[in-house]
FIFIKOL-746879 format. One record per atom (N, C-alpha, C): x, y, z; residue in one letter. Coordinates in pm, whole numbers, padded with zeros to 5 digits, always signed. Atoms other than C-alpha are relative to their C-alpha. Layout:
REM FIFIKOL-746879
XYZA;...
REM end
This chain:
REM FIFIKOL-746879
-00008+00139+00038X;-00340+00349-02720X;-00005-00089+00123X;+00021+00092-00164X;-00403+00052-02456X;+00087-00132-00091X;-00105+00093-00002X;-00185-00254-02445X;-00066-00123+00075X;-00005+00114-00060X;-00272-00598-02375X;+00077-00083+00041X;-00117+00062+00018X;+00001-00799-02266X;-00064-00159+00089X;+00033+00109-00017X;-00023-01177-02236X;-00122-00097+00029X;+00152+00014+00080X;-00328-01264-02419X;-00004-00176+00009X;+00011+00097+00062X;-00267-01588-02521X;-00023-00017-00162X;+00060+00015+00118X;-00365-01709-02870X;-00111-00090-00031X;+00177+00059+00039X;-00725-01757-02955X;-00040+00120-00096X;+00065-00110+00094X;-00970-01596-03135X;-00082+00129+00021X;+00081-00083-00073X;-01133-01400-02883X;+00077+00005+00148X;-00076-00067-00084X;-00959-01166-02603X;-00097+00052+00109X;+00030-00062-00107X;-01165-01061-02286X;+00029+00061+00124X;-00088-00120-00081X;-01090-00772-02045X;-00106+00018+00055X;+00099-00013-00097X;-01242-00649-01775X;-00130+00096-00055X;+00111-00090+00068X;-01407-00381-01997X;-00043-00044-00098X;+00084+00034+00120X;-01487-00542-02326X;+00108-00103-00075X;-00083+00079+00044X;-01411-00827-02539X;+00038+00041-00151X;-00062+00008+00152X;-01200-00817-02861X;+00021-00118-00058X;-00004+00091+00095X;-01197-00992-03172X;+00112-00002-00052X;-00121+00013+00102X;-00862-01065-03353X;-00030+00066-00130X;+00015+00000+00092X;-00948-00853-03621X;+00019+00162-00010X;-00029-00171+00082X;-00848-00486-03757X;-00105+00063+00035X;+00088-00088+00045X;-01165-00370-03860X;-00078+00005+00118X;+00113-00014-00062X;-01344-00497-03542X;+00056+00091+00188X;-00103+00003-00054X;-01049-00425-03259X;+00064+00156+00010X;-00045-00179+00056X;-00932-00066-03454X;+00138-00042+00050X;-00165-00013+00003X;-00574+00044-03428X;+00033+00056+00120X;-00048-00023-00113X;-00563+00184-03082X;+00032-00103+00086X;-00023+00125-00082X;-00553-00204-02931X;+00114-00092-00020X;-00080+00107+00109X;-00226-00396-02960X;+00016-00106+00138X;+00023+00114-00106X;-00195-00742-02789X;+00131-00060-00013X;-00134+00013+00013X;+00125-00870-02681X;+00004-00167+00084X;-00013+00127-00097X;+00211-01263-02622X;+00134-00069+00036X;-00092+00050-00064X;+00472-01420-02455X;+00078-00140-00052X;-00040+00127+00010X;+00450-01784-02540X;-00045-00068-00093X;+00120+00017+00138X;+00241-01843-02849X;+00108+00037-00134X;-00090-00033+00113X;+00392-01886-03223X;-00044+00164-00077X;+00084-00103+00074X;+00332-01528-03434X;-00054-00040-00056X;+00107-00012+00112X;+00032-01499-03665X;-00013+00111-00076X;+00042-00138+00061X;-00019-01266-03913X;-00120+00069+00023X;+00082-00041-00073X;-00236-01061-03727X;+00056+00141+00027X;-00035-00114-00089X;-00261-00703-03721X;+00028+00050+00144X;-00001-00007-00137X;-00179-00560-03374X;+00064-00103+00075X;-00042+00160-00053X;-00060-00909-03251X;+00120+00011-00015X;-00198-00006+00017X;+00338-00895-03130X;+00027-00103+00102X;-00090+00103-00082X;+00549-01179-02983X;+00090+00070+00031X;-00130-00062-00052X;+00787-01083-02745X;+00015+00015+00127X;-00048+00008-00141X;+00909-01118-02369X;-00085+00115+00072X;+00086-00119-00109X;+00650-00948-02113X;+00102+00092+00083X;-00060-00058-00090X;+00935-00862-01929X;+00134+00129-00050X;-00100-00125+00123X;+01137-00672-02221X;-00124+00065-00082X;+00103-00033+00139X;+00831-00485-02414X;+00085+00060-00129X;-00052-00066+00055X;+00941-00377-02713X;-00099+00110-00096X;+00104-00146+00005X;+00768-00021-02711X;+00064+00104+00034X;-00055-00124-00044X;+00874+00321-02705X;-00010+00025+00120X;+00082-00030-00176X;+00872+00493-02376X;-00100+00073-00015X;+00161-00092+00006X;+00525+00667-02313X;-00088-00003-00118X;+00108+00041+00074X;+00306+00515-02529X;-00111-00013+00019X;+00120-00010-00008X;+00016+00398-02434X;-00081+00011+00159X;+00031-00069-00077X;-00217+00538-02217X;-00087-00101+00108X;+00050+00102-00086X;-00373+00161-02038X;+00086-00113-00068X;-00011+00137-00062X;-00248-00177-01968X;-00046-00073+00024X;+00089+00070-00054X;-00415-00478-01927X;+00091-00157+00004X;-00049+00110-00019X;-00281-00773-01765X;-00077-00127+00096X;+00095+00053-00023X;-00470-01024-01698X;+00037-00192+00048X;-00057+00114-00055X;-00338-01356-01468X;+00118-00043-00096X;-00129-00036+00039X;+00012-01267-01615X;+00111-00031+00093X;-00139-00052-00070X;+00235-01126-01353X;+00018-00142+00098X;-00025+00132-00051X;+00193-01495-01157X;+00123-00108-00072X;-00061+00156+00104X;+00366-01720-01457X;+00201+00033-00039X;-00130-00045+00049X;+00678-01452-01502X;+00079-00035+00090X;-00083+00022-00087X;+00983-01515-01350X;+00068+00122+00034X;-00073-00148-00087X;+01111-01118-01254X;-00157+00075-00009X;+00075-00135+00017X;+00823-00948-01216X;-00005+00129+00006X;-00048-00134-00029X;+00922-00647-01098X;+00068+00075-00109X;-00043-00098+00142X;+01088-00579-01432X;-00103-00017-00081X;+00124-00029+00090X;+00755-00655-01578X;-00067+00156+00025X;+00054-00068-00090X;+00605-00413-01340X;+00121+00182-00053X;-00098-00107+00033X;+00915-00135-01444X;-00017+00009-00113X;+00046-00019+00153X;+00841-00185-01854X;-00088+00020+00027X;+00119-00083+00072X;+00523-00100-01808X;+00022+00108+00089X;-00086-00164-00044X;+00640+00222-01600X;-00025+00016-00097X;-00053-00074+00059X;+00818+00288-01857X;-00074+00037-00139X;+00081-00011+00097X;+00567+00236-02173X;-00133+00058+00031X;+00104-00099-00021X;+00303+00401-02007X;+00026+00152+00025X;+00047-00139-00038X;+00207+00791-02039X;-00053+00005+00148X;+00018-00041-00143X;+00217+00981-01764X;-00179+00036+00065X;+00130+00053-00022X;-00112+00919-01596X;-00070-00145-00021X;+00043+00116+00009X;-00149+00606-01735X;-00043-00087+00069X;+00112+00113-00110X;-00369+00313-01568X;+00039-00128-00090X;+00012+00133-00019X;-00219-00060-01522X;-00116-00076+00058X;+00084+00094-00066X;-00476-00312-01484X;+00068-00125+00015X;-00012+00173-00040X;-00390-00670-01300X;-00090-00049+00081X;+00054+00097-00084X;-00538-00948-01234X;+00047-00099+00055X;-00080+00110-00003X;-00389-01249-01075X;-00073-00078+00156X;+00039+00096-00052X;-00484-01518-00806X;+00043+00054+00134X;-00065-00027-00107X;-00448-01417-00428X;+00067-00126+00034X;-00088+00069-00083X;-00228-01613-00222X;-00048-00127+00064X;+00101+00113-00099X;-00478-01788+00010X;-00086-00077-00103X;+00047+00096+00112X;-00649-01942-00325X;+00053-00083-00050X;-00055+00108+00030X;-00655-02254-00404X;+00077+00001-00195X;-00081-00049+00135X;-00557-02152-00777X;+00096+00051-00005X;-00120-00031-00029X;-00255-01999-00668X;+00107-00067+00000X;-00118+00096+00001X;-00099-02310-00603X;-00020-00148-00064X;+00036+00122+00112X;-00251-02571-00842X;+00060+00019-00120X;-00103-00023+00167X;-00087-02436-01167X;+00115+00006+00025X;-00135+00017-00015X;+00251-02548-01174X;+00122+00087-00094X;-00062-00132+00032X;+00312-02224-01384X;+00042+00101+00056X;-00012-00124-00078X;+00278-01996-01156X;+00135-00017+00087X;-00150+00002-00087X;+00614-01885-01010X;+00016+00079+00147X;+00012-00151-00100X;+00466-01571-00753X;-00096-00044-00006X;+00118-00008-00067X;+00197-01574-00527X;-00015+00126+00040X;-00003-00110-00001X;+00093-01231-00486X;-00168-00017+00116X;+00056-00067-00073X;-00116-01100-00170X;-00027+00142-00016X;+00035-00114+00045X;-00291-00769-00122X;+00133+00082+00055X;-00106-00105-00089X;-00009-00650+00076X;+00103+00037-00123X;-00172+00028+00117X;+00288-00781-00201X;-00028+00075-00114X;+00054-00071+00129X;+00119-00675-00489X;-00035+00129-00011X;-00023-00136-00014X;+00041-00325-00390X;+00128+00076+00019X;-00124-00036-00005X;+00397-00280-00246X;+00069+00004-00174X;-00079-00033+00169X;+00522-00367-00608X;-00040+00055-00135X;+00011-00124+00088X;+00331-00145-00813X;+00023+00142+00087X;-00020-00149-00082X;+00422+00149-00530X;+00172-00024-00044X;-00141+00019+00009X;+00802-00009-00593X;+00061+00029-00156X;-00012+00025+00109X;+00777-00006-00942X;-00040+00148-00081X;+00017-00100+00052X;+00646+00384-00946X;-00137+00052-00072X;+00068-00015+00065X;+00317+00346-00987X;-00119+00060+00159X;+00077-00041-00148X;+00010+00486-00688X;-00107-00143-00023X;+00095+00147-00019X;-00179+00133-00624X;-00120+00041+00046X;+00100+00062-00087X;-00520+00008-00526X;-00041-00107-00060X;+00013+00125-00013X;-00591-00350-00469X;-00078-00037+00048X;+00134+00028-00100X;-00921-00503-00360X;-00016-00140-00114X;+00033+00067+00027X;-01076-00762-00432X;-00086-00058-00131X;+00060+00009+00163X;-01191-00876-00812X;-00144+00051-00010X;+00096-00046-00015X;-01486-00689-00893X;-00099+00068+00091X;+00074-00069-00051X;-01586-00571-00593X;+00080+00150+00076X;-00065-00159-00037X;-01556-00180-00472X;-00081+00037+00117X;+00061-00055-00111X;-01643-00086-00155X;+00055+00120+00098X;-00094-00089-00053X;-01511+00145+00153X;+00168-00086-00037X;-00138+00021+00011X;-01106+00147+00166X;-00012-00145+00105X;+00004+00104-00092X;-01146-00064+00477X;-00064-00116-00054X;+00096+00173+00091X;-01376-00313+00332X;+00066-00113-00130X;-00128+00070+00089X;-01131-00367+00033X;+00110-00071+00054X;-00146+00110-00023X;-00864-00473+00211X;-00031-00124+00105X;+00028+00110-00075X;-01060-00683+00409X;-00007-00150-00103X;+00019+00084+00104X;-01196-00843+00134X;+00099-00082-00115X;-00117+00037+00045X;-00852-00860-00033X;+00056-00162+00084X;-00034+00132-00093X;-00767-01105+00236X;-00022-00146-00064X;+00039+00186-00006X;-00978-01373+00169X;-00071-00006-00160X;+00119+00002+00138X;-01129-01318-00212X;+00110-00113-00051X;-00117+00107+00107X;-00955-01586-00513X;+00067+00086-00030X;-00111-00053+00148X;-00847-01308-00741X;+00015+00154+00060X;-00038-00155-00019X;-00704-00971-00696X;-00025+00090-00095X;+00023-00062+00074X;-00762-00712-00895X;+00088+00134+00056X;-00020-00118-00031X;-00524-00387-00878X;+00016+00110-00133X;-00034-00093+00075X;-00489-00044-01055X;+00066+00101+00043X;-00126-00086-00036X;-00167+00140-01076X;-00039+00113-00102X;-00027-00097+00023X;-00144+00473-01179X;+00121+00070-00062X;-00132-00080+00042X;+00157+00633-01358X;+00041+00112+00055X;-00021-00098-00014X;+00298+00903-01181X;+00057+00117-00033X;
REM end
């Protein structure tokens, strides 16, 4: 099962791999989407409820997708520890969120954390997970990533469950 967490509410969900429709039949039952700040809808799959408390068994599902999230929370690190804990062993966190040196980082007066390549790897390694952090969409040598980490807008990392 994969896990979206802090979707928003619309009618249409996009991820780095594919977009979803709000809808059962089109979506299936392995996708559930989890929002934070949005009223419920009767909506299969669709759960309200604190990013930073999931309320999910432990070792459930087997991906994560968070997607300019972990910026707006105020503990992250216990975001970063629930999904530990709701991910199967092996499991793969995806984040995205705004580097540091971008000007989007500090224009939304939501955002509570500015996350660098350095910070943001440390706290999925703190949180129990094996990091890599580079730069949004692009994959290159190790060295080249973290160069590129430096100075890109958006980060992109994937943690690992160990």
């Amino acid at each position: 099962m994969r896990l979206e967490v802090g979707v928003g509410f619309s009618k249409t969900v996009k991820t780095r791999f594919q977009e979803y429709v709000f809808s059962p039949r089109i979506c299936g039952d392995d996708v559930v989407f989890l929002d934070a700040g949005k009223p419920l809808k009767a909506i299969e799959n669709y759960v309200r409820a604190d990013a930073q408390y999931l309320p999910f068994k432990n070792f459930v599902f087997e991906e994560l997708y968070a997607s300019h999230l972990i910026e707006h929370l105020n503990n992250s690190a216990l975001f970063l520890r629930e999904c530990h804990r709701v991910l199967r062993s092996g499991g793969k966190i995806y984040i995205w969120c705004p580097n540091f040196l971008s000007p989007n980082a500090w224009t939304d007066p939501t955002h509570k954390h500015s996350f660098s390549y350095r910070s943001l790897h440390r706290s999925l390694r703190n949180s129990g997970f094996s990091s890599s952090v580079h730069a949004h969409g692009l994959f290159f040598g190790k060295i080249f990533n973290k160069l590129l980490a430096l100075i890109s807008n958006d980060l992109e990392a994937v943690g690992t469950r160990l």
